[in-house]
N, C-alpha and C positions, 0 to 999 in steps of 0.2 A: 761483303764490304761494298762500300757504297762511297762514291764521290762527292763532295760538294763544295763547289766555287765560291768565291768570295764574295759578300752581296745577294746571293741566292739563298733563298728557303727553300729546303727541301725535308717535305713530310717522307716521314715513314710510320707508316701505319703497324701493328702486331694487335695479337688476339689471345685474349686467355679461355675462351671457351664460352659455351654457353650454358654449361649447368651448376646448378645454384644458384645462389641469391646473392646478390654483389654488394648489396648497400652496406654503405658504411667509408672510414674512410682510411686513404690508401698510403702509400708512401711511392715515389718511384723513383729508379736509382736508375743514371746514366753513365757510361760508362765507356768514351771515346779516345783513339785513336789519332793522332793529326800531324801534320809535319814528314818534313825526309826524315827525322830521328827518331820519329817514333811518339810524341810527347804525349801524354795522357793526359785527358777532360774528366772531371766524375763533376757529378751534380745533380743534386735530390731536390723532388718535388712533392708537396701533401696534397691530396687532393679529395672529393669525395666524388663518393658511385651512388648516384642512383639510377635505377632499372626501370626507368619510367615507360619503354616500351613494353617490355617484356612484364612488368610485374604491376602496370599502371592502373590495367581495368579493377586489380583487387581494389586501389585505392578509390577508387570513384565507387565501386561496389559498398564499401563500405560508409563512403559519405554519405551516399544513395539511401542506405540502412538505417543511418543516424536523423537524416533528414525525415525519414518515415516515420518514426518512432516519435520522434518531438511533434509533429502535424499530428499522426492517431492519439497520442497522449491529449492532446488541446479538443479532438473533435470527442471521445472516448467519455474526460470533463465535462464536455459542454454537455452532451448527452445523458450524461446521467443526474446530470444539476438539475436539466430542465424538466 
């Protein structure tokens, strides 16, 4: 349980781990606490994951591959035109 004053933001960070592949997109559901009586907050948010750290270099890899393929296609052409 965790305090927060009126006027103040206060992050709280959590972790779902780091194995798998996360993309795609998420739903998150809140689920607070407030008040002397007790009163209860809910409140959901859509959001998308991508793993651009962790699963980045595949993508650049891959453009890398595409961009190869179109350049040796064109010189491969020229080459055997002439």
């Amino acid at each position: 349980m965790r305090n927060v004053l009126p006027g103040v933001v206060r992050k709280m960070g959590t972790s779902v781990g780091d194995s798998g592949f996360w993309l795609g997109r998420y739903t998150v559901y809140l689920r607070a606490k407030y008040g002397d009586a007790g009163q209860e907050l809910y409140s959901q948010e859509k959001l998308w994951v991508v793993p651009w750290r962790t699963q980045g270099w595949k993508l650049l890899l891959g453009l890398g591959l595409v961009v190869w393929v179109i350049v040796a296609r064109r010189r491969f052409r020229a080459f055997w035109i002439s």
